[in-house]
N, C-alpha and C positions, 0 to 999 in steps of 0.2 A: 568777504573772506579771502585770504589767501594763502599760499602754500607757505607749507613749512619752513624755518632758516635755520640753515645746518652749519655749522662752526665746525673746524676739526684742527687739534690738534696735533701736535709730530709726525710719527713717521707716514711713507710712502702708504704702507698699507693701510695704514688707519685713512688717507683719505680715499683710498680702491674700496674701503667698508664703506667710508659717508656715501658716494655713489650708488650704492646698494643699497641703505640705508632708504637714500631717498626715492627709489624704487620701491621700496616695499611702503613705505611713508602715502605713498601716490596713489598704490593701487587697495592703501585701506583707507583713503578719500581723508587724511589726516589733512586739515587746516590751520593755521593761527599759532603753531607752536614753533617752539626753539628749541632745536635740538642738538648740545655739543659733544662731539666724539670726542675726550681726553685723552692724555700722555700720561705715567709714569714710571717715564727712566730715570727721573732725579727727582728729587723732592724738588727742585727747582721747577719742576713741570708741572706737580702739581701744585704749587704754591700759583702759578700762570693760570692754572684751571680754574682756581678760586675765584682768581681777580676776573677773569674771560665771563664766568658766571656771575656777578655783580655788574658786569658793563653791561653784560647782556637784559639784567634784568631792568636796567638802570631803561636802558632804550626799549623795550618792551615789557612792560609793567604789568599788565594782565593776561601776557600769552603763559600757558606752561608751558615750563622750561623741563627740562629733559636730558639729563645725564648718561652718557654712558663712557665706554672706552676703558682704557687700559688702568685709569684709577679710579675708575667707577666701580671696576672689578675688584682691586685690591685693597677700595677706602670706601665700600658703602655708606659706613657709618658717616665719613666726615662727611661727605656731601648730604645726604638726607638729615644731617643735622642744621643745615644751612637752610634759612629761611626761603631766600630764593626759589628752592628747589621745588619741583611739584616731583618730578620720579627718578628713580636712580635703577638701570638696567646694567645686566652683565654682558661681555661680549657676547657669550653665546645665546643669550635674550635676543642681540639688538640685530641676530638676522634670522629670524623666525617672524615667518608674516602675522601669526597670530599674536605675538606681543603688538605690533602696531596693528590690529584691528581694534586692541584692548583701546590703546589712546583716543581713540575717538570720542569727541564729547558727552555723548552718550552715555559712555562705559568708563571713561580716566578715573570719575569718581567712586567707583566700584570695586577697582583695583586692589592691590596692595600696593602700598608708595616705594620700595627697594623691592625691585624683581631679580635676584643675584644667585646664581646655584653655581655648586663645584663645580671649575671652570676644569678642573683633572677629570671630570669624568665623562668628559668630551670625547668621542673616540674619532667621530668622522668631522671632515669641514663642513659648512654650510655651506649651503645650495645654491651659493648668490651670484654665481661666476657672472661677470654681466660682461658686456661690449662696449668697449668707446670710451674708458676711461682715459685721457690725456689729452694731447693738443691731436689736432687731425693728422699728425704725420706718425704719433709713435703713442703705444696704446700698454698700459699697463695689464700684467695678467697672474692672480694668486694663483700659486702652485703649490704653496704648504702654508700650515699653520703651525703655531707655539713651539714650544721647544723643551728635548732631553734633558739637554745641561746643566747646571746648577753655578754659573758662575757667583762666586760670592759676592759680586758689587750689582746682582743683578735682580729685581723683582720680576721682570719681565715672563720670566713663567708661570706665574702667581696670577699675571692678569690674561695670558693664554692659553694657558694650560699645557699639556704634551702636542708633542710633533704628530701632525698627520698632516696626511698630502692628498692632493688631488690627482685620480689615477691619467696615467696619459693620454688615454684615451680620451677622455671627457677636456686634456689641456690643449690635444690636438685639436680638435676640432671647435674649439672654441677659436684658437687663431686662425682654421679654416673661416671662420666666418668675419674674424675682420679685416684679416686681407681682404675679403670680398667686398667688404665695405672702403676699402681704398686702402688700409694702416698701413706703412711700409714698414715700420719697425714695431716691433714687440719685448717688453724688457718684461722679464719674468720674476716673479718679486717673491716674497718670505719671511718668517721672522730667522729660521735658520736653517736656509736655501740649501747648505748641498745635504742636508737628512731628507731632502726628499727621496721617497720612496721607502725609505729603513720598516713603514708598518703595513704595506701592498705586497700582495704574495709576492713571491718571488725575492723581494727586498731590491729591486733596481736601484740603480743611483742615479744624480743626477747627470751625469754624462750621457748614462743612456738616454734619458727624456731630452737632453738639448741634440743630439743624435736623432732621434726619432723626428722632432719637431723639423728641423729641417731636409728629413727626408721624405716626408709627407707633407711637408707643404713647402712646397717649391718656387711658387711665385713669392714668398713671406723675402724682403730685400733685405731684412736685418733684425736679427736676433742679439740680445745684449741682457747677461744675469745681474740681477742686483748685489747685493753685498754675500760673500760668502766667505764661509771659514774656512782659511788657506789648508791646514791638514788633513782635512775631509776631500781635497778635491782631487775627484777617482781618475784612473788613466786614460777613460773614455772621456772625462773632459779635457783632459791634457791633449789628450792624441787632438778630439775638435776642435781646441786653439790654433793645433797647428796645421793642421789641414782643411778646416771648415772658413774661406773669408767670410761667408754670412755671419759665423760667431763675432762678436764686434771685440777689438782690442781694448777691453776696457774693463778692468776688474778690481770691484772695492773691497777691502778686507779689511777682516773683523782682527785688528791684531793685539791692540788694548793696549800693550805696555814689551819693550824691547830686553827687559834684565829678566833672568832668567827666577829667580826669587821672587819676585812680584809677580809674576807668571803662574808661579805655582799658589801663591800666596790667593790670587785670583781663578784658583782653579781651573786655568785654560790648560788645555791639551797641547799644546804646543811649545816649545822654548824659543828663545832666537835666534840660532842655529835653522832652523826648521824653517822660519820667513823667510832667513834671509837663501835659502835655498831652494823655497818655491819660487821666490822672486826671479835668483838668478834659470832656474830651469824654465819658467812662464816665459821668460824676453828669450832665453834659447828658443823655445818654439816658434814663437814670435815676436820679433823684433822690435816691431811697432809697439807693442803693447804699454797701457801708461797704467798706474796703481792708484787707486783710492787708496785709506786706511782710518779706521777710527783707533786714537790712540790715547788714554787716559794719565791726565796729569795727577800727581798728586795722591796718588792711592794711600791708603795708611803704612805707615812703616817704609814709605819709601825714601833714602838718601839719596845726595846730591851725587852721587856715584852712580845709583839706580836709574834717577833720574837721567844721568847722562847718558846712558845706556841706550833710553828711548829714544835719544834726542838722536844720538847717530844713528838709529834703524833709519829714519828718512832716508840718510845718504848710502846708506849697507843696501838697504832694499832698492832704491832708487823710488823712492814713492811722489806723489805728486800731488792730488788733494787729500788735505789732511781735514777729517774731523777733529777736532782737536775737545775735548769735553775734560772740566776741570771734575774732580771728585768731587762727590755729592751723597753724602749716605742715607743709603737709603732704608726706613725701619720696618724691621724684621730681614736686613740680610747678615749674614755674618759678618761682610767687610763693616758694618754699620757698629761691630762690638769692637773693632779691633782699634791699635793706638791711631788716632786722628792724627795731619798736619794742621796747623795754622792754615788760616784760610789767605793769607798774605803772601803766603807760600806756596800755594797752588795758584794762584792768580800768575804769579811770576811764571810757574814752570810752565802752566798754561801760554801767557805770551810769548815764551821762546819758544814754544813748539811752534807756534803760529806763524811765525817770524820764519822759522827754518820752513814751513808750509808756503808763504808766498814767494822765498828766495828760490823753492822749487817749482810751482807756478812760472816767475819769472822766466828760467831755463828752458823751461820746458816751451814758451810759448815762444820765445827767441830762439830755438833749433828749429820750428816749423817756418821760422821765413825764408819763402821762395818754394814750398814743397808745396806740391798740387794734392788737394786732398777731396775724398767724395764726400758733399755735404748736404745732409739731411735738412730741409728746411722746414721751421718751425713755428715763423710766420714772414711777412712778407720781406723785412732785412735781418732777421736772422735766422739761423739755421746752428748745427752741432756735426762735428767732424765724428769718425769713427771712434774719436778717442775721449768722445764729450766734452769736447772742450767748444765753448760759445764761439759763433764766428758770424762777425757784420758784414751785411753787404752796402754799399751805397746806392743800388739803386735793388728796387725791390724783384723779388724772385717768386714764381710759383711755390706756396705751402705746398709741403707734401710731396715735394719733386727732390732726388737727388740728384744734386749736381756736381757737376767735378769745375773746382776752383783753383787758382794757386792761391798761397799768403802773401799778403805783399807789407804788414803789419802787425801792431797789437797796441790797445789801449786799454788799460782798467780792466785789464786780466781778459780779455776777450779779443780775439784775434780778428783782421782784418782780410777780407776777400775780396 
């Protein structure tokens, strides 16, 4: 017998759930099975989830295979029609211990084969907060789950449900216990990070929780939020950019698309006026600071006008990595009824985003030569600057130690120490 194999697909927090997962998998003596966490932000992801589930079953023939994740939640039906499958669970099934007690050999057969309930009628997170998720230097930690919003190119609510958060208290003291175990950095994760708090009395924001966190935990050497939506983000996190170095200069946003029409068209809260003046007030605060951004080629109804739009937010905003994701509609959202582009045509505007994405890359890692930077190491020749950006060393460094380095290079987007 041996332990379970866990596959996870997309984002960061789906694999902070496989983690979890496999905690809970362990302590209900689960053996022999194949377990994959899915995606779906694109049809394109679950078309990937398909084929991951036939490879998987291809190399493990008589283990059950075991479905969950974000299109397990939203496509029961298509996976449990799939031979392959032995069960199909919902997110909020797959961290409840008593689902994986059910799995055990014993009881699989006993079951029902689609374990999936209103994912909306979720109120609180699950209980799975664990420790020691990432490399030994920097430890990921869920602070909120699913999301208010309703953007139209998005199912992602549908497989999360509404926004809740984990209160501070129980986030504080979770990072109390892995700085004790060594982490020096903590990056705080979510499907849509700054509504944290919006359902905890009081309704705090996330400025206060990254506030807090650094105020009580004092030895923590670096705090860093994952992607957030630049509109939402409250004064208290503005003020701890500029005043907190522990908050790390590095901030991804959810910005989608730069023309104002396609904005609304996608029901974002925001216009481009709006980015590009968080932009400019974030690098006021702090100077250092470098910008993620996911930004969506090809949406429906969009012209080569629109299009251009988005294309200068790179250089309006000053942005630096770019998610770049080609339109993908997805069924059951609005943007999925509305006029399509050729797909020739989003492939194209896709590639010059991408193109404007490394020419920014480029700049960016050519102004750091000769600037001494503090670098987090991540294993024995690399490590990551305050600003996430990759950095080699030539000869190896203590994991888990930050060191102060100058640049003296860069090669294949990753910079030299």
């Amino acid at each position: 017998m041996s332990a379970p194999v866990f596959t996870t697909l997309g984002c960061r927090l789906n694999a902070y759930e496989t983690e979890a997962m496999k905690a809970l998998a362990e302590r209900a003596g689960l053996q022999d099975a194949i377990v994959i966490n899915t995606c779906a932000v694109t049809s394109e992801a679950v078309r990937k989830a398909r084929q991951e589930i036939r490879r998987l079953r291809r190399a493990h023939p008589d283990a059950p295979l075991i479905v969950t994740g974000c299109a397990a939640q939203t496509e029961p039906g298509t996976f449990s029609a799939m031979p392959e499958v032995t069960r199909v669970i919902g997110n909020a099934e797959k961290m409840r211990p008593e689902t994986w007690a059910r799995l055990t050999p014993d009881l699989i057969g006993k079951t029902e084969r689609v374990q999936v309930d209103d994912i909306m009628s979720v109120r609180e997170t699950a209980g799975h907060l664990i420790d020691g998720f990432g490399s030994r230097a920097r430890a990921y930690v869920q602070v909120q789950n699913g999301c208010d919003h309703r953007c139209t190119f998005c199912i992602i609510p549908f497989g999360r449900g509404n926004s809740r958060s984990v209160p501070a208290g129980v986030v504080v003291e979770q990072i109390r216990r892995l700085v004790d175990q060594g982490y020096r950095e903590v990056v705080l994760t979510g499907v849509d990070l700054t509504s944290w708090g919006s359902d905890l009395p009081s309704a705090p924001r996330l400025g206060n929780l990254v506030r807090r966190i650094l105020r009580l935990v004092p030895d923590l050497a670096r705090l860093r939020i994952s992607s957030i939506d630049s509109i939402e983000a409250d004064p208290a996190l503005m003020e701890g950019l500029a005043t907190e170095p522990r908050l790390m200069p590095h901030l991804h946003l959810s910005l989608q698309a730069g023309d104002d029409l396609i904005l609304k068209r996608m029901k974002r809260r925001h216009l481009r006026e709006d980015a590009i003046r968080f932009c400019h007030e974030a690098r006021r605060l702090r100077p250092d600071i470098v910008f993620g951004a996911d930004i969506i080629a090809g949406f429906p109804t969009e012209t080569d006008a629109m299009f251009e739009n988005s294309l200068k937010l790179v250089e309006e905003c000053g942005l630096t990595w770019l998610h770049v994701f080609p339109f993908s509609a997805r069924k059951g959202t609005p943007a999925a009824r509305m006029p399509q582009l050729e797909g020739a045509l989003i492939r194209t505007r896709a590639a010059r985003l991408r193109q404007a994405g490394a020419r920014a890359v480029a700049a960016h890692l050519e102004a750091q030569q000769g600037v001494e930077h503090e670098i987090l190491m991540e294993a024995p020749n690399m490590g990551r600057t305050a600003q996430f950006t990759e950095t080699l060393f030539a000869q190896p460094q203590p994991t888990g130690q930050i060191l102060r380095a100058r640049i003296i290079g860069q090669r294949d987007g990753q910079l030299l120490a």
